[in-house]
VEXNULO-371411 format. One record per residue (C-alpha): residue number from 1; residue in three letters; x, y, z. Coordinates in nm, 4 decimals, padded with zeros to 6 digits, m for minus. Each point is the difference from the previous one (the first is absolute). Layout:
NODE   k   r        X        Y        Z
NODE NUM Ala        X        Y        Z
...
//
This chain:
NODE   k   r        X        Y        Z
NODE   1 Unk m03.5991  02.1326 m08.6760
NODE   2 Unk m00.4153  00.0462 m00.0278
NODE   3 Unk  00.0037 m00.3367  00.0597
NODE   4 Unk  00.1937 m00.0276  00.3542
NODE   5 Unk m00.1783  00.3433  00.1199
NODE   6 Unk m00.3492 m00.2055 m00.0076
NODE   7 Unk  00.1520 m00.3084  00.1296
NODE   8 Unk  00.1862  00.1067  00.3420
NODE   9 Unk m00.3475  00.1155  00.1498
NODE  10 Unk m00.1253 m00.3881 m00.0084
NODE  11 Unk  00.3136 m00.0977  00.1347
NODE  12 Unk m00.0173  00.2673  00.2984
NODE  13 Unk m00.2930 m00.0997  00.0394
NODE  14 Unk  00.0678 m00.4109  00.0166
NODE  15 Unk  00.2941  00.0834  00.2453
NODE  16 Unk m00.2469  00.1992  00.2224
NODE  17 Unk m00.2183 m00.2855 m00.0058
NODE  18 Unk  00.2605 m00.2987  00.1169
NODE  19 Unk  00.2049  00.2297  00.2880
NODE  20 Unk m00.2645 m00.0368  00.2175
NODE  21 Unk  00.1020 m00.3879 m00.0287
NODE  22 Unk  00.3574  00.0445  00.0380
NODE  23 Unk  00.1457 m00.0524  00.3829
NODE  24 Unk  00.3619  00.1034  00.0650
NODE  25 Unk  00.1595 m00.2207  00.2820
NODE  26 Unk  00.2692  00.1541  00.1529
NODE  27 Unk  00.2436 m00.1820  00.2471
NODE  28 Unk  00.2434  00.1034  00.2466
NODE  29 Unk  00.2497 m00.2851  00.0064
NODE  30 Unk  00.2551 m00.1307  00.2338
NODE  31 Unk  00.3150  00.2094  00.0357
NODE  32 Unk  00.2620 m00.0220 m00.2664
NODE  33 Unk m00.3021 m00.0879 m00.2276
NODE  34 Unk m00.0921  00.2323 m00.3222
NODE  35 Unk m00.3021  00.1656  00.0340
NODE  36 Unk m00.2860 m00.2136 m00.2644
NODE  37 Unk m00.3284  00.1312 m00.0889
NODE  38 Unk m00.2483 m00.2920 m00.1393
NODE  39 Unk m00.2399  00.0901 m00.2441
NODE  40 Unk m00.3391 m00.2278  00.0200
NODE  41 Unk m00.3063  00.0136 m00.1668
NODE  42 Unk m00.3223 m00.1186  00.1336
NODE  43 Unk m00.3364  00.0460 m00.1044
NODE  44 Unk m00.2534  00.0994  00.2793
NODE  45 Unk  00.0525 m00.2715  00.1672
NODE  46 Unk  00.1039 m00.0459  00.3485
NODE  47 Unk  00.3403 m00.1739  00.1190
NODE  48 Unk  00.0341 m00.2495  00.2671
NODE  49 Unk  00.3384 m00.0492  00.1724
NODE  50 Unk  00.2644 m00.2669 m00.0662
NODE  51 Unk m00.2162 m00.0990 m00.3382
NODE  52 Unk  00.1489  00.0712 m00.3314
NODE  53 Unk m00.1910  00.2323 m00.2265
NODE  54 Unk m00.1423 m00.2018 m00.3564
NODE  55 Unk  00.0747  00.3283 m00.2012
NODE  56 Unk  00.3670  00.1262  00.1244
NODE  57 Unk  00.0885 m00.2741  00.1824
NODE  58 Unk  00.0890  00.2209  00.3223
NODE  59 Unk  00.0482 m00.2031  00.3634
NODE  60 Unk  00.0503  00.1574  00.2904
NODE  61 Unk  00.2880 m00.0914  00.1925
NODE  62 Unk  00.3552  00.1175  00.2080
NODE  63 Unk  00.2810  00.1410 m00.1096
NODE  64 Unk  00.2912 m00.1053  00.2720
NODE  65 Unk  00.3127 m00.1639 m00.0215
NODE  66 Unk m00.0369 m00.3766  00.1102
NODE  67 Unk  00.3616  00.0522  00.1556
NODE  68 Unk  00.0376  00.3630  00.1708
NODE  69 Unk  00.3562  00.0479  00.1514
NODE  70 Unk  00.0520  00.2279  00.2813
NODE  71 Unk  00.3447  00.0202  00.2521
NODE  72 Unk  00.0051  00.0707  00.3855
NODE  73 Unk  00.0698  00.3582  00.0564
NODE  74 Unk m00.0970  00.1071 m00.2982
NODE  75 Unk m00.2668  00.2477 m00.0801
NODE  76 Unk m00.2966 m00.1894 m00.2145
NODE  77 Unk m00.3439  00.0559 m00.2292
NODE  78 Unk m00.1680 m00.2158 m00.2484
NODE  79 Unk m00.3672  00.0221 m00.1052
NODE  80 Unk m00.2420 m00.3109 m00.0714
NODE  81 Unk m00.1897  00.1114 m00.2672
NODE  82 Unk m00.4050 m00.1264 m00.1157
NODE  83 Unk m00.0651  00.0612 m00.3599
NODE  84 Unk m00.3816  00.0708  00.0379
NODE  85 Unk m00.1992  00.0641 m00.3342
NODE  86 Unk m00.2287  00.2426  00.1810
NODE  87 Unk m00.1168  00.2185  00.2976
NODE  88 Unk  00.1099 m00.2094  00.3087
NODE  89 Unk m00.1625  00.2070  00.2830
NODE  90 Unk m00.0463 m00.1823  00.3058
NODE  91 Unk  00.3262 m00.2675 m00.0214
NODE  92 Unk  00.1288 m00.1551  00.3004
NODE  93 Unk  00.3607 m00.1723  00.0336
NODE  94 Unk  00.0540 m00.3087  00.1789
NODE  95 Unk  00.3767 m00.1468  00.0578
NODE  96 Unk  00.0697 m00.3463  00.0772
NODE  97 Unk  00.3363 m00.1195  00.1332
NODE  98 Unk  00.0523 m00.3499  00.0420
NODE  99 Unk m00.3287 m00.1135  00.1930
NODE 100 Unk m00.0850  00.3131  00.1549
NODE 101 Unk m00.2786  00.2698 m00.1216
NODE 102 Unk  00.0538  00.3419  00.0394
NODE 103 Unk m00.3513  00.2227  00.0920
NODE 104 Unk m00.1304  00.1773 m00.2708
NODE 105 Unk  00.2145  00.3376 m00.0973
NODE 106 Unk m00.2122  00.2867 m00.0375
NODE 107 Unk  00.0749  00.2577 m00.3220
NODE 108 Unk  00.3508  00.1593  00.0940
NODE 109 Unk  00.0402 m00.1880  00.3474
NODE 110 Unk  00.3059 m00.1962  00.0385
NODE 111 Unk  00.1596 m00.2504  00.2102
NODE 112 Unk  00.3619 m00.1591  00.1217
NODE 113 Unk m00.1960 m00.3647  00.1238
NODE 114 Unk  00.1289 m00.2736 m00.2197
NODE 115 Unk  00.2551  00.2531 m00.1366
NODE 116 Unk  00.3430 m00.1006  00.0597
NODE 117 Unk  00.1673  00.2267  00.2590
NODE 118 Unk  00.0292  00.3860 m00.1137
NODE 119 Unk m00.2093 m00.0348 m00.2649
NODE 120 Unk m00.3768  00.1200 m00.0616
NODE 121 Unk m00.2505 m00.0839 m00.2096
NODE 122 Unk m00.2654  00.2527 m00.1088
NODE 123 Unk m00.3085 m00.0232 m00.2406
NODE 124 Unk m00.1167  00.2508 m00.2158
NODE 125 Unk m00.3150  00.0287 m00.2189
NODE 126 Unk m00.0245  00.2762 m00.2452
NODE 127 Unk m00.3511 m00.0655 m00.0485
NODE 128 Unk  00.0109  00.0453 m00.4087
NODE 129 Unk  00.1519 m00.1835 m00.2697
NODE 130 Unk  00.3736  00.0888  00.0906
NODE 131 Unk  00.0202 m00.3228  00.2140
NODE 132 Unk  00.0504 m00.1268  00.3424
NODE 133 Unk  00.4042  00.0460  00.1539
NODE 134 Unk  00.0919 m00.2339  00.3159
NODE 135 Unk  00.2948  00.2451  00.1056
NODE 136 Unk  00.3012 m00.2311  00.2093
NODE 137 Unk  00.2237  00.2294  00.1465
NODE 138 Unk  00.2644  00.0564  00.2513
NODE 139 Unk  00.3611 m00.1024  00.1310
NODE 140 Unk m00.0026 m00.4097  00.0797
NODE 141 Unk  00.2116 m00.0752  00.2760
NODE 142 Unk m00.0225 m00.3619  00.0113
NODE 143 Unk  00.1708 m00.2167 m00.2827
NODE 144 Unk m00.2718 m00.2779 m00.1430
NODE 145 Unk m00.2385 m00.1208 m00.2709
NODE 146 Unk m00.3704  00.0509  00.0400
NODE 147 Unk m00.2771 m00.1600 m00.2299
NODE 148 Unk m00.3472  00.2514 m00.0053
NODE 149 Unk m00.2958 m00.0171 m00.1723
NODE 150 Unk m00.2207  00.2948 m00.0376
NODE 151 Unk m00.3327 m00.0009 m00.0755
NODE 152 Unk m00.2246  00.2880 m00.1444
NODE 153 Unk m00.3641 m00.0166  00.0206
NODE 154 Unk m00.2876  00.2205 m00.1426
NODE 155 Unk m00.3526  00.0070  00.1243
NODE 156 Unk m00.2076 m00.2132 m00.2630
NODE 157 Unk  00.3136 m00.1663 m00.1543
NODE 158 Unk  00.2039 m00.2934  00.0345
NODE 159 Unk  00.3700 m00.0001  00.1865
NODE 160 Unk  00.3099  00.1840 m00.1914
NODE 161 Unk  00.2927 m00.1905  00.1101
NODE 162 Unk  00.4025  00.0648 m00.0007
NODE 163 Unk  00.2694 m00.2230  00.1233
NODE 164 Unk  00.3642  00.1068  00.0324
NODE 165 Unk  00.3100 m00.0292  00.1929
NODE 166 Unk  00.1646  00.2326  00.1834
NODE 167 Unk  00.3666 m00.0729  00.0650
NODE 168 Unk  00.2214  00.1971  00.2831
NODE 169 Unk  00.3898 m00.0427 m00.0997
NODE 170 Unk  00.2366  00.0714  00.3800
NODE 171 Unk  00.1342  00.2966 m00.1979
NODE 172 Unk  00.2533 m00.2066 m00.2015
NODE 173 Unk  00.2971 m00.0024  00.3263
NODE 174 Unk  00.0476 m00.2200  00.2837
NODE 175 Unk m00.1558  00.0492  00.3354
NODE 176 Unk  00.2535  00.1563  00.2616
NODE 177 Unk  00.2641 m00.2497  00.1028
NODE 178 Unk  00.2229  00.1084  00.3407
NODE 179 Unk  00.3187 m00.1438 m00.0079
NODE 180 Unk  00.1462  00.1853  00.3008
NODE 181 Unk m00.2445 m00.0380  00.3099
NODE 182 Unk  00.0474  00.2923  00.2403
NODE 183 Unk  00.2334 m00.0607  00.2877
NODE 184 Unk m00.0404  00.0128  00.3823
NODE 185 Unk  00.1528  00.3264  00.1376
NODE 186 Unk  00.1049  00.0820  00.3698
NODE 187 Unk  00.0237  00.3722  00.0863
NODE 188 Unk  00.0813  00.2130  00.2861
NODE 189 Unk m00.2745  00.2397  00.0930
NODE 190 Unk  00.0186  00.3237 m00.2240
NODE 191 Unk  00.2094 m00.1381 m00.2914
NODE 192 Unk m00.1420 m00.0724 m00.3547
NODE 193 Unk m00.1193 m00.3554 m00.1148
NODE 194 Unk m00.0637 m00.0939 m00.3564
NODE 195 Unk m00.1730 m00.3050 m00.1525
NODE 196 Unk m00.0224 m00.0546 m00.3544
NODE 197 Unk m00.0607 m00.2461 m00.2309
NODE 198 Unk  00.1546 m00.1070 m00.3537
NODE 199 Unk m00.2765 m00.1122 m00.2962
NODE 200 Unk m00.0483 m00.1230 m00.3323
NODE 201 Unk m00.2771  00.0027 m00.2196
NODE 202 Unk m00.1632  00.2297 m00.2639
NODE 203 Unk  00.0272  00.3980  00.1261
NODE 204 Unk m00.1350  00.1981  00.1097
NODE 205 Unk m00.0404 m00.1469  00.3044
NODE 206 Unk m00.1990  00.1519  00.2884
NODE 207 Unk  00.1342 m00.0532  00.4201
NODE 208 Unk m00.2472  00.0057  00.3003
NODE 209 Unk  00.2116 m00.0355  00.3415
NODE 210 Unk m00.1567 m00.0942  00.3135
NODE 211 Unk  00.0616 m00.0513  00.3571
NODE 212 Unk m00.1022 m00.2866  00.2139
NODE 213 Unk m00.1970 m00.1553 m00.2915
NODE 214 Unk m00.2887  00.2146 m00.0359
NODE 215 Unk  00.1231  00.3956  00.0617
NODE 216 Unk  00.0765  00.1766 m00.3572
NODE 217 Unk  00.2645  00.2138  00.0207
NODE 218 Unk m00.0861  00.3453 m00.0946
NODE 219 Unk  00.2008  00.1059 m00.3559
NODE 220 Unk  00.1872 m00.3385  00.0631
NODE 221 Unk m00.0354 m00.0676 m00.3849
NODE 222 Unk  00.3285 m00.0659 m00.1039
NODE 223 Unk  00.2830 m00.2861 m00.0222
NODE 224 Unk  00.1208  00.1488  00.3230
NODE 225 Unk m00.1378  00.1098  00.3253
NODE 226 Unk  00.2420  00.1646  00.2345
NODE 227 Unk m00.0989  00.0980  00.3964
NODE 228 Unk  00.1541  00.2631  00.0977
NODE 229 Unk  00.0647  00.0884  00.3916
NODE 230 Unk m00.1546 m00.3644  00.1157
NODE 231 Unk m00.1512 m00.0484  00.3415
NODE 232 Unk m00.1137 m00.2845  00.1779
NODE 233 Unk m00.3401 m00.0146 m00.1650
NODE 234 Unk  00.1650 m00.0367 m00.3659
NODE 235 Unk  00.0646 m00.3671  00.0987
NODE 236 Unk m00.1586 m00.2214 m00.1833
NODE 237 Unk m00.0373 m00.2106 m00.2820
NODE 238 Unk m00.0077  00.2104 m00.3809
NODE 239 Unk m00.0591 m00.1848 m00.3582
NODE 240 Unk m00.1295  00.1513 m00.3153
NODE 241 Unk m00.2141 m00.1036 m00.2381
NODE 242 Unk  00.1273  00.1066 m00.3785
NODE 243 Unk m00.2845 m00.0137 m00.3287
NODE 244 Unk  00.0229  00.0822 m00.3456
NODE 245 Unk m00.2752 m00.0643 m00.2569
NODE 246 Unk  00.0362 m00.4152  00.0018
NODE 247 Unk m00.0061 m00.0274  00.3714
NODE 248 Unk  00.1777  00.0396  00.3297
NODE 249 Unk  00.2141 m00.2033  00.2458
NODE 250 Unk  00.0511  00.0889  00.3632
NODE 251 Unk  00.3297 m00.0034  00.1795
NODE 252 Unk  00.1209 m00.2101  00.2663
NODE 253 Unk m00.0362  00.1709  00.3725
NODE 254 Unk  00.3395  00.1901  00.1445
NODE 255 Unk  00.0405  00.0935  00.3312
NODE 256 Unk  00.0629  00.3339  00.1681
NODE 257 Unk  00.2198 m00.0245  00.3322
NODE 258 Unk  00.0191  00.3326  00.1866
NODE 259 Unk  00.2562  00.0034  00.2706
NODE 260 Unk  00.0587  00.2775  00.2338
NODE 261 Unk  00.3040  00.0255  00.2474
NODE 262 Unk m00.0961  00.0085  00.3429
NODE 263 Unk m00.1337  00.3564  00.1718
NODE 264 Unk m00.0426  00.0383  00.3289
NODE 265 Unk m00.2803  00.1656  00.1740
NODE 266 Unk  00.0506 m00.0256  00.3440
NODE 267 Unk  00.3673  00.0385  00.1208
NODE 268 Unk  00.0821 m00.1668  00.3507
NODE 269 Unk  00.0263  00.2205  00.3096
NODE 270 Unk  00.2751 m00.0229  00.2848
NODE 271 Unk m00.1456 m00.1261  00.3561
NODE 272 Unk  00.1655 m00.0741  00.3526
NODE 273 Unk m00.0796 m00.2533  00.1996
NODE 274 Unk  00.1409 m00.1059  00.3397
NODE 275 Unk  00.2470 m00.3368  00.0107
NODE 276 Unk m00.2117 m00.2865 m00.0282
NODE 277 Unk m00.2813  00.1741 m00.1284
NODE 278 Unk m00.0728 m00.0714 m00.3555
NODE 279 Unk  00.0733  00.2282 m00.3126
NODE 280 Unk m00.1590 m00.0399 m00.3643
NODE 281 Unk  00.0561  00.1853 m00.3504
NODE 282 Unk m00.2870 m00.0156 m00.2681
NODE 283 Unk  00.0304  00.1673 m00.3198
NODE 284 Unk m00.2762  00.0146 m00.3152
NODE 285 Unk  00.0885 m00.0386 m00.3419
NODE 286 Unk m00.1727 m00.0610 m00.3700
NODE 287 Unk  00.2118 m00.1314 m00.2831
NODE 288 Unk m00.0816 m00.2871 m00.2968
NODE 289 Unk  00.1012 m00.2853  00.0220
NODE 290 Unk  00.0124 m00.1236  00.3616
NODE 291 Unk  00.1781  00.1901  00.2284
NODE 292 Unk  00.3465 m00.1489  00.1941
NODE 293 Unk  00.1090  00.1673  00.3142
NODE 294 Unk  00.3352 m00.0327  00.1993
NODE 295 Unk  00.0409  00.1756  00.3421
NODE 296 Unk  00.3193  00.1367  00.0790
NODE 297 Unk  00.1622  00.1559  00.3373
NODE 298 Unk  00.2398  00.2820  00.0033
NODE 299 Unk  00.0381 m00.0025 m00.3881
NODE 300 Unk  00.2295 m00.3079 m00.0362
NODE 301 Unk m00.1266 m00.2536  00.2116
NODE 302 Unk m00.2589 m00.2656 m00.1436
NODE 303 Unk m00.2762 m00.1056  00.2320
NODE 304 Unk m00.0544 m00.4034 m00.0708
NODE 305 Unk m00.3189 m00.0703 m00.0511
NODE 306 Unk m00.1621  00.3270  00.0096
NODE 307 Unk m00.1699 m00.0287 m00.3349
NODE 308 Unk m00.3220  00.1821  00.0181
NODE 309 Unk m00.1592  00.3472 m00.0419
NODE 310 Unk  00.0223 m00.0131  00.3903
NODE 311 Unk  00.2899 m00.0323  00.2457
NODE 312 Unk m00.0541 m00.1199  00.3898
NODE 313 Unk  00.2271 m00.0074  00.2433
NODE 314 Unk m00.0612 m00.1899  00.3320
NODE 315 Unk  00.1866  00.0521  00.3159
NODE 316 Unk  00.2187  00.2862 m00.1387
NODE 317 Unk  00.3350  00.0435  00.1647
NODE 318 Unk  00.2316  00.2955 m00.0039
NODE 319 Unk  00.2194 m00.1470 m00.2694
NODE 320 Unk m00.2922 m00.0014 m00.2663
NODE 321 Unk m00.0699  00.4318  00.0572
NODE 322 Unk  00.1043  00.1355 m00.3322
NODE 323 Unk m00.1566  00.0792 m00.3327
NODE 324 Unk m00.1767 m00.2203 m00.2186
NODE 325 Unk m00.1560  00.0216 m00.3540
NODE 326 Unk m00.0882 m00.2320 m00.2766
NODE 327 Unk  00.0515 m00.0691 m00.3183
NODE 328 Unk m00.2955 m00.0820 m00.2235
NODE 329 Unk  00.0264 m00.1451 m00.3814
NODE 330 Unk m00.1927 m00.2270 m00.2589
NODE 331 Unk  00.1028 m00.0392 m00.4273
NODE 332 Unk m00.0101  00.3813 m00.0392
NODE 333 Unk  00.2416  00.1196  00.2390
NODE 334 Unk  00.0664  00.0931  00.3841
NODE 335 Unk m00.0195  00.2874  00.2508
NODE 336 Unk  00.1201  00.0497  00.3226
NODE 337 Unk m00.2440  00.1380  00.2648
NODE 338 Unk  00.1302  00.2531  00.2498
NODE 339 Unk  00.1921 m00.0606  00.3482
NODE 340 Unk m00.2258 m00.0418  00.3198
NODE 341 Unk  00.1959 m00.0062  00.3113
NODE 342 Unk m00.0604 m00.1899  00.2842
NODE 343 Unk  00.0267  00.0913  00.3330
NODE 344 Unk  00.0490 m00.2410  00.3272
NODE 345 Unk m00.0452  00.1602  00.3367
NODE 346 Unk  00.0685 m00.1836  00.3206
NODE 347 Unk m00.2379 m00.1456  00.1652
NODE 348 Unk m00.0988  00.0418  00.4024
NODE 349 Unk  00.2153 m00.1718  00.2545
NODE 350 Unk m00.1478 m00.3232  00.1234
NODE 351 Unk m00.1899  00.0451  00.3728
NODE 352 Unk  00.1390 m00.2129  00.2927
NODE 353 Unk m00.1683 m00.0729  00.3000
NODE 354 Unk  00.1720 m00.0320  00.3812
NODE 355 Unk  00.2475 m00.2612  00.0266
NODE 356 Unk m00.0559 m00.3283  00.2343
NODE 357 Unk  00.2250 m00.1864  00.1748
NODE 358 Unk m00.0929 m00.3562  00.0780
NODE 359 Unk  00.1327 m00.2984  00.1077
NODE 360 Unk  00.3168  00.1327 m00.1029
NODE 361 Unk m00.1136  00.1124 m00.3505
NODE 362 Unk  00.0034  00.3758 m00.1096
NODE 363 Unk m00.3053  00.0297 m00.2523
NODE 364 Unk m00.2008  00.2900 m00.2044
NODE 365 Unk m00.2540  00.0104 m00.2986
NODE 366 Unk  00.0112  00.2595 m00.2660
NODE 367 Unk m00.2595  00.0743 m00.2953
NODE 368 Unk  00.2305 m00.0457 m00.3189
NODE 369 Unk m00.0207  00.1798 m00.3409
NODE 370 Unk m00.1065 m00.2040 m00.2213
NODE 371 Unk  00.1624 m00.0625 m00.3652
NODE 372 Unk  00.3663  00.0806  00.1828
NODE 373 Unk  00.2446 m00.1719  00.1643
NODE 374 Unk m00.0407  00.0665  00.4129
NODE 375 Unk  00.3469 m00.0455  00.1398
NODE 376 Unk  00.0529 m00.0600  00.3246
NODE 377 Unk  00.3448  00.1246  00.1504
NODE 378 Unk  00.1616  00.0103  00.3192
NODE 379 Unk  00.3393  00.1506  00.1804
NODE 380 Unk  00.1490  00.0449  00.3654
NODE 381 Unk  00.0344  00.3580  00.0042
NODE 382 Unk m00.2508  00.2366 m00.1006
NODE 383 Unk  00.2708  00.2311 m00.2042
NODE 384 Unk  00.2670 m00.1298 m00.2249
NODE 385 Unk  00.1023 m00.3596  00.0110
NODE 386 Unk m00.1581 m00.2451 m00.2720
NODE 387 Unk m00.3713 m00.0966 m00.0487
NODE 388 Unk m00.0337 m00.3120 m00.0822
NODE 389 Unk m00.2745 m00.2002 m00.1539
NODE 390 Unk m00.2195 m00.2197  00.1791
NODE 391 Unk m00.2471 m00.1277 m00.2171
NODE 392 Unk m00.1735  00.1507 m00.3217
NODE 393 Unk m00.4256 m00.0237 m00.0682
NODE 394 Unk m00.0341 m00.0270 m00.3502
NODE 395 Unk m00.2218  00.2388 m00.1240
NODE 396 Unk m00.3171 m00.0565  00.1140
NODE 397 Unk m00.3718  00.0063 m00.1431
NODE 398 Unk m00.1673  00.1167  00.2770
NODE 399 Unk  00.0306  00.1965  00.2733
NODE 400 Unk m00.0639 m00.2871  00.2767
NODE 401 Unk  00.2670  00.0551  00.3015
NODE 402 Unk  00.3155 m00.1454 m00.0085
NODE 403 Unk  00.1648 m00.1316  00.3601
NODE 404 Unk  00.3775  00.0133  00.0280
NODE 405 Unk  00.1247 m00.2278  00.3210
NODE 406 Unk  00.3599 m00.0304  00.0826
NODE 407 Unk  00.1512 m00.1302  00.3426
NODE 408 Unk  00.1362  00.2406  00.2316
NODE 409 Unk  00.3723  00.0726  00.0074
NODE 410 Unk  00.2402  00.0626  00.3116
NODE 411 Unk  00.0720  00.3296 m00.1237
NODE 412 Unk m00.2539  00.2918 m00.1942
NODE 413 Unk m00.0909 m00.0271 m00.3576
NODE 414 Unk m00.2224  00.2313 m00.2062
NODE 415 Unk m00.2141 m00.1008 m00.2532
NODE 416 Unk m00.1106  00.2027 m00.3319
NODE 417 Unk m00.2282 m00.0487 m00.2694
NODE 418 Unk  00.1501  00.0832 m00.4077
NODE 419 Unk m00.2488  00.0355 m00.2934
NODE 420 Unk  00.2327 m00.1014 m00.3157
NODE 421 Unk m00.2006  00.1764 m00.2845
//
């Protein structure tokens, strides 16, 4: 017992000695990794990077998978990790993919160039012993494999490099697959119209409907998209475009026909006209599609050939006073407008100038109405007996004079002018 109280001072004292000598490496490494300390001795001398110490035999070097495995969608961290055998204060990290250099990332700077999509890479120097961490992080959203190199430098020292894979999976389901294209709808105006679309794929499965190609449809996000009370302006052409995490396909275009029955705005109005004047009915209407109209005369009686949103009547006669009204329809229905009546007054008696007799003809010029029939009639007495016709002037254009000449008679005859309206 005398013996090991004198001898544990020496050794206390040897230890004291050969701790200054003793270096404790500590690493952070990549995740899922257990947490290593390395133990290295060195004797006063300094270490230069990627060389391999004559004493322990220590390198410095990364710790990262070769093959790292991430999916689209998913939420993702892994750490490149430099084993460095001493103070590293002062590193830089450089990361290569394919041919293309990325600029030098500062101490806790990171970066998404050369990253595949949703992912970032950031650098991070603790400036001691514990290491150097290249943090990749993120949610990928595009399926691929991507070869990197990274390269860690320190001022004074050769070029630390790491090489590894990083492989995104499409999140192990098919892409979205429609197999019922939305259909082509035709709606009245202020009834309901819904498109919607049947899919495949791996859920969950996100919608986007738009309108005319490029308009998003506000909170349009499902299988579905109904329009409720439609007017003119919802036609159109709708598709939607479905994702999930390996991709997305985009429906086939569907039409939106909006009819609306026909509504008129401006009813037509009742006139009177004298005989052989003319007469004319308009009437305004909106509707979708085109508009038909059929113009009819005391509510039975089809008028041939008027076809239009006006009616014109030239050289009205009495017969054709009455009511008229129309009836206007297209693919969504009909309406009837309401009765205007027409009116026919008679028109002024034609003026005659003195008779002539000459060379045993009896003659005399009237003005005629024009767009009636001037019929001229005569009769032996001036009260009762017949009236006979002696010759009719088809309606005339104008109002040039016409001459009537007739030869005279051994006994009286009276002559009088008819207007047949």
């Amino acid at each position: 017992m005398k013996r090991l109280n004198q001898t544990l001072p020496l050794l206390l004292a040897a230890a004291l000695q050969l701790f200054p000598l003793l270096r404790n490496i500590i690493t952070v490494p990549s995740a899922g990794s257990s947490f290593a300390i390395i133990l290295r001795w060195g004797i006063g001398s300094a270490l230069a990077l990627d060389t391999v110490d004559a004493v322990s035999g220590a390198t410095n070097y990364f710790t990262s998978s070769t093959n790292m495995t991430a999916t689209v969608g998913t939420p993702f961290t892994t750490n490149l990790t430099l084993h460095s055998s001493g103070t590293d204060s002062g590193a830089v990290a450089t990361i290569v993919s394919n041919t293309v250099n990325v600029s030098l990332i500062a101490n806790g700077q990171s970066t998404n160039f050369a990253m595949p999509p949703g992912l970032t890479f950031k650098f991070v120097d603790s400036g001691t012993s514990s290491g150097v961490y290249d943090v990749i992080s993120g949610t990928p959203t595009r399926a691929g494999t991507n070869l990197f190199r990274v390269d860690m430098s320190f001022p004074g020292y050769a070029v630390v490099s790491g090489y590894f894979t990083l492989t995104v999976l499409s999140g192990g389901g098919a892409a979205p697959v429609i197999s019922t294209q939305p259909i082509n709808l035709t709606n009245l105006v202020g009834s309901s119209a819904t498109f919607s679309v049947t899919n495949g794929g791996a859920s969950p499965f996100g919608y986007q409907w738009y309108f005319n190609t490029n308009t998003a449809l506000l909170n349009q996000t499902n299988s579905a998209v109904t329009l409720a009370n439609v007017q003119l302006t919802n036609a159109g052409m709708y598709s939607v475009i479905i994702t999930n995490t390996s991709g997305s396909v985009t429906s086939s275009f569907a039409s939106l026909t909006v009819w609306q029955a026909p509504v008129i705005t401006n009813q037509p109005v009742s006139v009177t006209n004298v005989a052989g004047a003319n007469g004319a009915f308009n009437v305004v209407a909106g509707g979708v599609p085109t508009l038909t109209y059929q113009w009819i005369f005391n509510t039975n009686t089809t008028l041939i050939s008027s076809t239009n949103a006006s009616l014109t009547l030239t050289g009205i006669r009495a017969s054709q006073a009455g009511a008229y009204a129309v009836v206007i329809t297209n693919s969504a229905g009909s309406v009837t407008s309401s009765v205007a009546n027409l009116v026919i007054t008679n028109p002024v008696p034609p003026i005659v100038t003195t008779p002539t007799k000459n060379a045993g003809l009896f003659q005399f010029t009237f003005v005629p109405v024009v767009g009636l029939t001037n019929s001229v009639l005569t009769n032996n007495v001036l009260a009762g007996g017949v009236w006979g016709v002696l010759t009719n002037v088809a309606p005339p254009a104008t109002t040039n004079a016409v001459t009537i000449t007739d030869s005279l008679g051994a006994s009286n005859l009276f002559y009088r002018i008819q207007i047949i309206p």
